[in-house]
PyMOL CGO cylinders between C-alpha atoms (Angstrom):
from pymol import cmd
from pymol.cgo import CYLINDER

trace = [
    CYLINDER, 107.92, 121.60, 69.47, 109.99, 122.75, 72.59, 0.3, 1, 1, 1, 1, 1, 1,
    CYLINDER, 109.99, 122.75, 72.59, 111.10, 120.01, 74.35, 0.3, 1, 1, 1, 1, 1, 1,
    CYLINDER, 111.10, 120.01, 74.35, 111.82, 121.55, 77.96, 0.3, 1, 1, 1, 1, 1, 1,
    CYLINDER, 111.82, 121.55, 77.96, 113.39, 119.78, 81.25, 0.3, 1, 1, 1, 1, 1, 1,
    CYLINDER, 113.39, 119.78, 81.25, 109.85, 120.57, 82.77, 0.3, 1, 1, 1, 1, 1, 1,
    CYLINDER, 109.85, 120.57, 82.77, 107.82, 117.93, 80.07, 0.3, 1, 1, 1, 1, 1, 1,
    CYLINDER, 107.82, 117.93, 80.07, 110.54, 115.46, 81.15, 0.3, 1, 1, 1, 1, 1, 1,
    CYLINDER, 110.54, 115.46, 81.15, 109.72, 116.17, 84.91, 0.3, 1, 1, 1, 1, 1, 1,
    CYLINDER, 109.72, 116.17, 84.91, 106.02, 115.65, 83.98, 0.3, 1, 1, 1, 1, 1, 1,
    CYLINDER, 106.02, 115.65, 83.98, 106.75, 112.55, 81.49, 0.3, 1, 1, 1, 1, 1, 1,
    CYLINDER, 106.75, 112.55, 81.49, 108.57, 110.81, 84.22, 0.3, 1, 1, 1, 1, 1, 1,
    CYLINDER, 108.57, 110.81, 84.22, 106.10, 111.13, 87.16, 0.3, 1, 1, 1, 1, 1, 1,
    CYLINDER, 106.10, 111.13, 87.16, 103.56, 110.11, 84.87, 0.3, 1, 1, 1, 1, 1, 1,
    CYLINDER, 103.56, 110.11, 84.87, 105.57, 106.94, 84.14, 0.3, 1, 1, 1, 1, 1, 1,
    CYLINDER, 105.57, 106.94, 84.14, 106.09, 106.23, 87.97, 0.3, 1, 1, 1, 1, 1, 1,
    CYLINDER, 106.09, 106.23, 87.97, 102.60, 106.76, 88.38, 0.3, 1, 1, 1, 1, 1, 1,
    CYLINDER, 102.60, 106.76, 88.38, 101.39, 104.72, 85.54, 0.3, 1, 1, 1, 1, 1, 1,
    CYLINDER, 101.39, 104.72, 85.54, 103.38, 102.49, 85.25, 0.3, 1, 1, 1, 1, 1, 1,
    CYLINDER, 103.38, 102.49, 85.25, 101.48, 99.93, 82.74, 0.3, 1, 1, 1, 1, 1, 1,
    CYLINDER, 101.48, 99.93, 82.74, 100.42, 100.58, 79.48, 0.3, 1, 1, 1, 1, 1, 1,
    CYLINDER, 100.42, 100.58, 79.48, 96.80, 99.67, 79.94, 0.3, 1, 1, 1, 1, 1, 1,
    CYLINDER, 96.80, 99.67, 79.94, 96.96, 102.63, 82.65, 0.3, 1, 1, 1, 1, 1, 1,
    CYLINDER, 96.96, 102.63, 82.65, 98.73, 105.24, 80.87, 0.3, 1, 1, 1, 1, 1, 1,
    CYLINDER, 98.73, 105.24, 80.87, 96.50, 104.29, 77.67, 0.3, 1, 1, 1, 1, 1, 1,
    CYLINDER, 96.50, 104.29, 77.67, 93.37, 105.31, 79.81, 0.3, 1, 1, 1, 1, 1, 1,
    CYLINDER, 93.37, 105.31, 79.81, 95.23, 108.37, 81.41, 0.3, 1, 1, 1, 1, 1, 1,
    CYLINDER, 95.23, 108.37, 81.41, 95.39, 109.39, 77.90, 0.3, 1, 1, 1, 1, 1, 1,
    CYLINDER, 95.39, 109.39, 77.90, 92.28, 108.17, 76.45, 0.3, 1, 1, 1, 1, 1, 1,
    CYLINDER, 92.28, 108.17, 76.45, 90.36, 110.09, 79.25, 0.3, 1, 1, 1, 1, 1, 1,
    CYLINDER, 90.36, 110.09, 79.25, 92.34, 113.25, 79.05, 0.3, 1, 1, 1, 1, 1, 1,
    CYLINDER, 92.34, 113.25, 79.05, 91.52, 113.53, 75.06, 0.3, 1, 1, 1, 1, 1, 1,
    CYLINDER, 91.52, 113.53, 75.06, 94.88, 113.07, 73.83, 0.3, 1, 1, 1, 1, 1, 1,
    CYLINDER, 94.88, 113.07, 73.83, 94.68, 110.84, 70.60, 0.3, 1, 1, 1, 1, 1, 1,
    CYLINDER, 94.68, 110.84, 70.60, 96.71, 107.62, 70.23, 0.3, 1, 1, 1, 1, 1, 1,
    CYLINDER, 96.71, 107.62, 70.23, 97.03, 107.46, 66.91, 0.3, 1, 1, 1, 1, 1, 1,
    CYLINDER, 97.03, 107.46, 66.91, 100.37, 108.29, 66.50, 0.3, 1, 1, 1, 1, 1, 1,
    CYLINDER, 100.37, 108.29, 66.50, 101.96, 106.60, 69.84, 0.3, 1, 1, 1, 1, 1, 1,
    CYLINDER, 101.96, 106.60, 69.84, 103.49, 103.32, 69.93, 0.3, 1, 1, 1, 1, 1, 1,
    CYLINDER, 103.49, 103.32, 69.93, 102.00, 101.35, 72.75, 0.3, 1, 1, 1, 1, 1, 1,
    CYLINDER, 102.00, 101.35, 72.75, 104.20, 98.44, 72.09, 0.3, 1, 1, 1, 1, 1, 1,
    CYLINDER, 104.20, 98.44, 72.09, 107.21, 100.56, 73.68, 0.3, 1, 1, 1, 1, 1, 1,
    CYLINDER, 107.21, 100.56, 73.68, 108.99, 100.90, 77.32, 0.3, 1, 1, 1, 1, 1, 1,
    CYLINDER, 108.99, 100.90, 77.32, 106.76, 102.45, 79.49, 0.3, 1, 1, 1, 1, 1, 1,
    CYLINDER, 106.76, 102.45, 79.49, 108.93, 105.81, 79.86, 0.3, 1, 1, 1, 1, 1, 1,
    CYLINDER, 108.93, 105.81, 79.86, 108.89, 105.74, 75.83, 0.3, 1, 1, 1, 1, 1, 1,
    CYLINDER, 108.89, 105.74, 75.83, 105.18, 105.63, 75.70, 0.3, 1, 1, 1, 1, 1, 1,
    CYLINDER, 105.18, 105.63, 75.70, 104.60, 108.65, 78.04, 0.3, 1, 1, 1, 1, 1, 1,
    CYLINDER, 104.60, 108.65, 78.04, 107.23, 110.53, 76.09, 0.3, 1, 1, 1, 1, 1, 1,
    CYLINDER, 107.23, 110.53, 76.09, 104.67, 110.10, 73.39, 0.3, 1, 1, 1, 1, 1, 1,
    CYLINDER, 104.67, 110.10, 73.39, 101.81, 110.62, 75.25, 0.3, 1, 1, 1, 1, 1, 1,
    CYLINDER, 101.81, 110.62, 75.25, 103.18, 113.92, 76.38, 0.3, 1, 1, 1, 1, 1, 1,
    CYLINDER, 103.18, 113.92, 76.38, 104.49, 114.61, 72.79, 0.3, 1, 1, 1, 1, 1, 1,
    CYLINDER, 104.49, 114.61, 72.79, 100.94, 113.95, 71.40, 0.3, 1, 1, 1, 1, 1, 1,
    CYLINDER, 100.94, 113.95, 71.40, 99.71, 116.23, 74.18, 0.3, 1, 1, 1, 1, 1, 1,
    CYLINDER, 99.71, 116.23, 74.18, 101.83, 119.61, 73.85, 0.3, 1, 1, 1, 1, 1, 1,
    CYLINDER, 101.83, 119.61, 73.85, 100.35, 119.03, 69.74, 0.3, 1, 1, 1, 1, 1, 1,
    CYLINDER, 100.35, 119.03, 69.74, 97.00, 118.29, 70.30, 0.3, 1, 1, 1, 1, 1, 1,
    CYLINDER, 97.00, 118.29, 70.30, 97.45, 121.16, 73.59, 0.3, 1, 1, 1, 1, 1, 1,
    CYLINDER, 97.45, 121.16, 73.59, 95.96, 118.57, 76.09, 0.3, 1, 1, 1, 1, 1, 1,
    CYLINDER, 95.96, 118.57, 76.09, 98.70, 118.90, 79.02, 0.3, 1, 1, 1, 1, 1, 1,
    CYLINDER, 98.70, 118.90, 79.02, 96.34, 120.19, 81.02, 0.3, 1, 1, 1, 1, 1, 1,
    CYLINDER, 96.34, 120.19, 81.02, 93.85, 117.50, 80.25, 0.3, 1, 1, 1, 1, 1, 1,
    CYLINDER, 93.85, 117.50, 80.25, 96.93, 115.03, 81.33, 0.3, 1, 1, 1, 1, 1, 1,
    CYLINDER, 96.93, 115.03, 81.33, 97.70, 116.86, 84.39, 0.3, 1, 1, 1, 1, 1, 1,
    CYLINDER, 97.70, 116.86, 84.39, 93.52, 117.03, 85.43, 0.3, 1, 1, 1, 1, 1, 1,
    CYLINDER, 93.52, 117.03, 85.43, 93.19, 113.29, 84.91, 0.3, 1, 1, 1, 1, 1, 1,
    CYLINDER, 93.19, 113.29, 84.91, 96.29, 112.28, 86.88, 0.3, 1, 1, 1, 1, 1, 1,
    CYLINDER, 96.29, 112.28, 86.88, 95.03, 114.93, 89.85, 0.3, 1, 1, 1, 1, 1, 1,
    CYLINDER, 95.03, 114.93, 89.85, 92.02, 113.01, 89.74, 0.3, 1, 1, 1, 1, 1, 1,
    CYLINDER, 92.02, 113.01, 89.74, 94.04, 110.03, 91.57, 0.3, 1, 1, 1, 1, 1, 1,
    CYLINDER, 94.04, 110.03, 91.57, 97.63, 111.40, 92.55, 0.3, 1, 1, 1, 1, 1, 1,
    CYLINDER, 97.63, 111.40, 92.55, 96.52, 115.43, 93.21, 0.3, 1, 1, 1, 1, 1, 1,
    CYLINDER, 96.52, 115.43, 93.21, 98.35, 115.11, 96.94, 0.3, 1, 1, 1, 1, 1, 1,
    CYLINDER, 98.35, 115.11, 96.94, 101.27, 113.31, 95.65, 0.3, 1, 1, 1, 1, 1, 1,
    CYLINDER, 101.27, 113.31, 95.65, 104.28, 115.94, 95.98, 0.3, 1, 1, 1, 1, 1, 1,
    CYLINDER, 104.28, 115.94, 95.98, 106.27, 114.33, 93.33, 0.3, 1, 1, 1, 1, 1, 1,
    CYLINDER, 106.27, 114.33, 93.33, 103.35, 115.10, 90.59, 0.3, 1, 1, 1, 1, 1, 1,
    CYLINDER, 103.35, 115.10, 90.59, 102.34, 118.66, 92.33, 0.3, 1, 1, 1, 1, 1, 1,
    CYLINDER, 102.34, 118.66, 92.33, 106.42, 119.63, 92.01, 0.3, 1, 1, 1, 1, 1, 1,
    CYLINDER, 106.42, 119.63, 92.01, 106.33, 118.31, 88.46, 0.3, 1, 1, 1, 1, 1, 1,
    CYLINDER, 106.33, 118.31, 88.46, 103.20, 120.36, 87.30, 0.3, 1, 1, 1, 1, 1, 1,
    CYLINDER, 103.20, 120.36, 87.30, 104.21, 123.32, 89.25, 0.3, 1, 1, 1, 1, 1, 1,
    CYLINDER, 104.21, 123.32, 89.25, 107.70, 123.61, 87.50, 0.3, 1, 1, 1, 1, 1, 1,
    CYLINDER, 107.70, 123.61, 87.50, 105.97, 123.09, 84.07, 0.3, 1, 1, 1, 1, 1, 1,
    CYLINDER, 105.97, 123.09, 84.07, 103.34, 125.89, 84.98, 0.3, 1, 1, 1, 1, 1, 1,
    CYLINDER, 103.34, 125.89, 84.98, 106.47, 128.26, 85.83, 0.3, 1, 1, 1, 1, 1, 1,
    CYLINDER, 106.47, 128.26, 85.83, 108.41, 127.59, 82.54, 0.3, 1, 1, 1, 1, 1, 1,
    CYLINDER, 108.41, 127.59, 82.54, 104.73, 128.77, 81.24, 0.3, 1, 1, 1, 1, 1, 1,
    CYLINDER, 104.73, 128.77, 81.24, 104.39, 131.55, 83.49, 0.3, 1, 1, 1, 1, 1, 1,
    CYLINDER, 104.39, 131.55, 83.49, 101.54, 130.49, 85.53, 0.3, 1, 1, 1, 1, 1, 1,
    CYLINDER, 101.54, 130.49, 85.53, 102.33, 129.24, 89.25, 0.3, 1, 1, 1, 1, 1, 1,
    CYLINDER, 102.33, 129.24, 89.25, 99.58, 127.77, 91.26, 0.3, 1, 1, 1, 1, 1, 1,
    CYLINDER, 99.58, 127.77, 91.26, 99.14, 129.29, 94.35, 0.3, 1, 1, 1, 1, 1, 1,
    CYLINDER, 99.14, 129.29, 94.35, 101.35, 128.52, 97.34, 0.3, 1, 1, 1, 1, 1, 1,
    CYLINDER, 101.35, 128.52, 97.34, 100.09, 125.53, 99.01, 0.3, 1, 1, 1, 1, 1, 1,
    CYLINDER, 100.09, 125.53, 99.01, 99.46, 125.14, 102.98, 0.3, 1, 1, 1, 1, 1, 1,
    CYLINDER, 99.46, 125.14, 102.98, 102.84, 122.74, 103.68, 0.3, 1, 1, 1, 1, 1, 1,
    CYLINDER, 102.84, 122.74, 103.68, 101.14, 119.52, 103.99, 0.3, 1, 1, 1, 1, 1, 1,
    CYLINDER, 101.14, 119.52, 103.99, 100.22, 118.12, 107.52, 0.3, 1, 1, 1, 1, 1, 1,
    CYLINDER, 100.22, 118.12, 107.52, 102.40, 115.23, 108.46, 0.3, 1, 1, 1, 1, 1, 1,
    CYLINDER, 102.40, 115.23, 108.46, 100.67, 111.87, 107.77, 0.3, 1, 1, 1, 1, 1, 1,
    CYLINDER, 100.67, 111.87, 107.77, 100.97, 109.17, 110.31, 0.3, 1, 1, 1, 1, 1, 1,
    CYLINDER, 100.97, 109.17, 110.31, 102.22, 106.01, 109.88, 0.3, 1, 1, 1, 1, 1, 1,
    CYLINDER, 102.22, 106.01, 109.88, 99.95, 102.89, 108.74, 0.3, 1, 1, 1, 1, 1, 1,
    CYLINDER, 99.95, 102.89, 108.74, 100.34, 101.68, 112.88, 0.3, 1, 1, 1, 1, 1, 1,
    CYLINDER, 100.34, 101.68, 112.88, 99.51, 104.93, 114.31, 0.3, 1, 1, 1, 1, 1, 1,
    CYLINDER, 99.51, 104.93, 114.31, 96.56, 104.94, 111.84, 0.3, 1, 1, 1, 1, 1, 1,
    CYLINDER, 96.56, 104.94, 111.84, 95.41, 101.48, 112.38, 0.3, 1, 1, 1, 1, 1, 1,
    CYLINDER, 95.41, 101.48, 112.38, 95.30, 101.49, 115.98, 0.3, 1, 1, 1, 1, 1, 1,
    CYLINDER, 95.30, 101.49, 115.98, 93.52, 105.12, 116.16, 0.3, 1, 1, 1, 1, 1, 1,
    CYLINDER, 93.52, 105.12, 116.16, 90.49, 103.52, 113.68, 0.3, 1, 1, 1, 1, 1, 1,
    CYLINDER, 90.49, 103.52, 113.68, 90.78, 100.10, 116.02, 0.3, 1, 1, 1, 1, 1, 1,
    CYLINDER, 90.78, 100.10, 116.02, 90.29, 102.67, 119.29, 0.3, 1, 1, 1, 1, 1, 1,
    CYLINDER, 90.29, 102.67, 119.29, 87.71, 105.01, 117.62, 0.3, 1, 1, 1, 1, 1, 1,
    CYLINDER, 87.71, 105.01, 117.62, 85.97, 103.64, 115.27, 0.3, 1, 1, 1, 1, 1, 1,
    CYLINDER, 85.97, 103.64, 115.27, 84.96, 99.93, 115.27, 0.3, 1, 1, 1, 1, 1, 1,
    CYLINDER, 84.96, 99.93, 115.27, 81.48, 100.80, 116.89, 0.3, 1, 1, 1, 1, 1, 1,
    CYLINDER, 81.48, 100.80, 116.89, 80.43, 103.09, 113.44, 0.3, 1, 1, 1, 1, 1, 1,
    CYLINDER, 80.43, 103.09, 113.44, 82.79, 101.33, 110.91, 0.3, 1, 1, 1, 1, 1, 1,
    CYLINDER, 82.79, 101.33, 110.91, 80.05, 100.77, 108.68, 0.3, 1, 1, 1, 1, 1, 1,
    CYLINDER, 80.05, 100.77, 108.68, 78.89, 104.37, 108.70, 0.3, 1, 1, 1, 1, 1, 1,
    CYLINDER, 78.89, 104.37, 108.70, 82.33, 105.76, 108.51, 0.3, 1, 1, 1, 1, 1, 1,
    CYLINDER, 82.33, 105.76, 108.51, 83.15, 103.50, 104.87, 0.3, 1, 1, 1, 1, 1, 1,
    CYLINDER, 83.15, 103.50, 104.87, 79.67, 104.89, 103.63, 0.3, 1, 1, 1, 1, 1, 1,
    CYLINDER, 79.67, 104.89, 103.63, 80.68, 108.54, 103.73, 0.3, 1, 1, 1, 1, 1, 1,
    CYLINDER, 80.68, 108.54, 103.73, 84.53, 108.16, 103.40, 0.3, 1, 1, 1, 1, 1, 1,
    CYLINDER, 84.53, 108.16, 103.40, 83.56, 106.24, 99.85, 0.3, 1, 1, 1, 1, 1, 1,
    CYLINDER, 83.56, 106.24, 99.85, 80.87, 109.25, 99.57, 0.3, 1, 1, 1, 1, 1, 1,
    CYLINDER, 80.87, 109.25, 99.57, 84.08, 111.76, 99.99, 0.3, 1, 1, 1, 1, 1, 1,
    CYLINDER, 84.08, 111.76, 99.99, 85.80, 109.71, 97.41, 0.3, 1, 1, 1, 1, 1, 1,
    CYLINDER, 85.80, 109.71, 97.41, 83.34, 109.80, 94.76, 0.3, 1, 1, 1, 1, 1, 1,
    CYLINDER, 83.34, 109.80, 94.76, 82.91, 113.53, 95.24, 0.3, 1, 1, 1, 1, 1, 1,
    CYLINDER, 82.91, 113.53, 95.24, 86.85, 114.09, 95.20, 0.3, 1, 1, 1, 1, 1, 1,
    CYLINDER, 86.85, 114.09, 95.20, 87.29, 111.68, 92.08, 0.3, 1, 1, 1, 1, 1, 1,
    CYLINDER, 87.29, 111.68, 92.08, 84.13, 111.69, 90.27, 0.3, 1, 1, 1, 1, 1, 1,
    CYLINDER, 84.13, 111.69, 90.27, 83.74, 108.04, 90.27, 0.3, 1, 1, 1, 1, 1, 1,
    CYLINDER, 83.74, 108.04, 90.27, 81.61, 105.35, 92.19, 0.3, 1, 1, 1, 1, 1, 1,
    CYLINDER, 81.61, 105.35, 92.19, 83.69, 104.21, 94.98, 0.3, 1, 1, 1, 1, 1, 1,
    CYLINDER, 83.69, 104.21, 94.98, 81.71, 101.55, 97.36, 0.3, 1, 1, 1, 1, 1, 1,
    CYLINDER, 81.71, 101.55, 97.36, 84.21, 100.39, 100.32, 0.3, 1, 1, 1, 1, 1, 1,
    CYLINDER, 84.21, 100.39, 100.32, 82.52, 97.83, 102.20, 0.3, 1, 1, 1, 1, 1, 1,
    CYLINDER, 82.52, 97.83, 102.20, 83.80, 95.48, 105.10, 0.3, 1, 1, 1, 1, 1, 1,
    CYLINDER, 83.80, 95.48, 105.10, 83.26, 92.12, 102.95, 0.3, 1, 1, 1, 1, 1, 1,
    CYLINDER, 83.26, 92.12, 102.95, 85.73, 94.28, 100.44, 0.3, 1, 1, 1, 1, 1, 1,
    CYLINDER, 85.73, 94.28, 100.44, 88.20, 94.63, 102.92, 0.3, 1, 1, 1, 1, 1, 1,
    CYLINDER, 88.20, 94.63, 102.92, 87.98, 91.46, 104.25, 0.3, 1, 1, 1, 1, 1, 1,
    CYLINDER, 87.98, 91.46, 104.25, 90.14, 90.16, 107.23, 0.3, 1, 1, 1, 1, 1, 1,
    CYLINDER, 90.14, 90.16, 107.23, 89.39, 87.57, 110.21, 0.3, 1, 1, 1, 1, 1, 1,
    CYLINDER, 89.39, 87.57, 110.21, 88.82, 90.43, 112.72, 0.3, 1, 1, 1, 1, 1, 1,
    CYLINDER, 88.82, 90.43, 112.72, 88.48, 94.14, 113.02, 0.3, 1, 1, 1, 1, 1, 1,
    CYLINDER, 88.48, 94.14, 113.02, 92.11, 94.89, 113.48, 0.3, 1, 1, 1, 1, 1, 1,
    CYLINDER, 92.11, 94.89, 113.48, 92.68, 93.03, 110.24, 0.3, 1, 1, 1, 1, 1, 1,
    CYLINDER, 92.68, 93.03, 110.24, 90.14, 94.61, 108.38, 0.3, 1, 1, 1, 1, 1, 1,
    CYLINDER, 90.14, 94.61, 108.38, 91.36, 98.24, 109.40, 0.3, 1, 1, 1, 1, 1, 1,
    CYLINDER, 91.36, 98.24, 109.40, 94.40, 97.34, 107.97, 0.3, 1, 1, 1, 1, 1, 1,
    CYLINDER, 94.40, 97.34, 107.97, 92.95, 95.87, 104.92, 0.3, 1, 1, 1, 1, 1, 1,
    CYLINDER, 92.95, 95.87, 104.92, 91.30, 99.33, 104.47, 0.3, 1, 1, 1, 1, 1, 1,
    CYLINDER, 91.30, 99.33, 104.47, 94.50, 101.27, 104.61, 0.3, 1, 1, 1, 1, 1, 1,
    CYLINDER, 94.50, 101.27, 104.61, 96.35, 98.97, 102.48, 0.3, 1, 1, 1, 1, 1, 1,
    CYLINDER, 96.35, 98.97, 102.48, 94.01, 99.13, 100.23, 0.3, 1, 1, 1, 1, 1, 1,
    CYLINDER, 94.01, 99.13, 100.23, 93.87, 102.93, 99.93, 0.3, 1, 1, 1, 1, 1, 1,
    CYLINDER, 93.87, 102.93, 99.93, 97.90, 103.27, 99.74, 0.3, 1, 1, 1, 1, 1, 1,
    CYLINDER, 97.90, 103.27, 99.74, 97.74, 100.79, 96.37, 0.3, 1, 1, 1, 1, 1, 1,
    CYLINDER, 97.74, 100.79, 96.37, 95.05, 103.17, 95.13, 0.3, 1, 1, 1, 1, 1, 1,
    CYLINDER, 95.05, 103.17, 95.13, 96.62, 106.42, 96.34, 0.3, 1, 1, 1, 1, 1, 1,
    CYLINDER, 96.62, 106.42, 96.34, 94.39, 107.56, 99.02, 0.3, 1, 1, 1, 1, 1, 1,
    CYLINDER, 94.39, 107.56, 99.02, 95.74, 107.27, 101.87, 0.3, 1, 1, 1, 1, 1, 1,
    CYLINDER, 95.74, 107.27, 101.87, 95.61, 111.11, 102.77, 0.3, 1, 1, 1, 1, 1, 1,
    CYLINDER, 95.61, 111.11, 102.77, 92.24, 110.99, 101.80, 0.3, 1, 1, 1, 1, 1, 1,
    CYLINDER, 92.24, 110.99, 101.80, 91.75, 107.90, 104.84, 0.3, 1, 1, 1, 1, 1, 1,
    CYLINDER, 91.75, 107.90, 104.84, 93.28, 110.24, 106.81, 0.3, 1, 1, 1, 1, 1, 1,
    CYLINDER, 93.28, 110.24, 106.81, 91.79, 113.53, 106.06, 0.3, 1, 1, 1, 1, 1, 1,
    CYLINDER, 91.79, 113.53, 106.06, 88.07, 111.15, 106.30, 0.3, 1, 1, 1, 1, 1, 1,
    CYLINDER, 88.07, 111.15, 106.30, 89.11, 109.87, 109.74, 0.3, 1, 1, 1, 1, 1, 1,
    CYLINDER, 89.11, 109.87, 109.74, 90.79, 113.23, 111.38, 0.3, 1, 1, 1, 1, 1, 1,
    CYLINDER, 90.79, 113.23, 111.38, 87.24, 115.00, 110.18, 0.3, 1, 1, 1, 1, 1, 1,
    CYLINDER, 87.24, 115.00, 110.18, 85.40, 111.91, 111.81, 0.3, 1, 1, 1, 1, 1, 1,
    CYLINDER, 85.40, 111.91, 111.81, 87.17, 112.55, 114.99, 0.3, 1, 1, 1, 1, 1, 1,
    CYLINDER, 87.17, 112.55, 114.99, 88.06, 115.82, 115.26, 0.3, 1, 1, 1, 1, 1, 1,
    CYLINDER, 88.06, 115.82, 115.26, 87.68, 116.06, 119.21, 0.3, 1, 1, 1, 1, 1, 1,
    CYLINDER, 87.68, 116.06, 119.21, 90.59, 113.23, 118.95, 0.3, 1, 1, 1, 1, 1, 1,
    CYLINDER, 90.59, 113.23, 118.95, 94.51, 114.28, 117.90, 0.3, 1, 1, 1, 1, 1, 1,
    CYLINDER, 94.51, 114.28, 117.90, 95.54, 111.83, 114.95, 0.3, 1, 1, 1, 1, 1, 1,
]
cmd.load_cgo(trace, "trace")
């Protein structure tokens, strides 16, 4: 097997990513790549060098790459990571749009506070409807969920909530396309 500067790229975003070994054993687990012959016991960055070790063998990168895009597909460390190892294979994606500048968790907060208190409810059924189609999975965000003493500490609660899982473009992409009469 050829090693390649790429795999490390890939190996270490992974390990950022996943940092646990109950998450990188699911990563892996879900992707197809067997476990038999990775030491779970190990540093996190030497278990994902084993992971991705198993996975150039068994040829499941690309199942590695699909699950992590799953969760982390706008995350520019991962995209860099996968594109370099798809041009040390010969196969670039396509250029990407350059991303549209996220704002802040303040600027966020007070737009949903201004805009959308009156159909909260509404707007967490189809923004965990957007989620489920994205990710393939049953995501149910609900205001008892969130929790918080008022609304201004529930919309926080929400975007919180979606940084720690990762989608916090998705939040935003949900609430610009709720809006889009409104500049976020």
């Amino acid at each position: 097997m050829n090693w390649t500067s790429e795999l490390n790229e890939l190996r270490n975003v992974f390990a950022y990513l996943y940092s646990s070994t109950n998450s990188a054993r699911t990563i892996a687990t879900q992707s197809g790549v067997s476990l038999l012959h990775v030491n779970l016991q190990d540093a996190i960055i030497n278990v994902w060098q084993a992971i991705v070790e198993e996975a150039v063998k068994q040829n499941r990168v690309e199942g590695l790459i699909t699950e992590v895009s799953r969760t982390y597909g706008e995350n520019q460390q991962f995209k860099s990571a996968v594109n370099a190892w798809k041009a040390s294979l010969g196969t670039v994606l396509p250029p990407q749009p350059p991303p549209v500048a996220l704002p802040d968790r303040t600027v966020l907060r007070i737009f949903i506070i201004a805009n959308l208190q009156d159909d909260f409810n509404e707007f967490l059924v189809d923004f965990s409807g957007e989620l489920n189609k994205r990710y393939g999975f049953d995501a149910v965000i609900t205001p008892a969920i969130l929790g918080g003493s008022n609304f201004g500490q529930t919309a926080l609660n929400l975007i919180l909530y979606c940084e720690r899982r990762g989608w916090y473009g998705d939040l935003v992409r949900e609430v610009r396309k709720s809006r889009p009469h409104l500049n976020l």
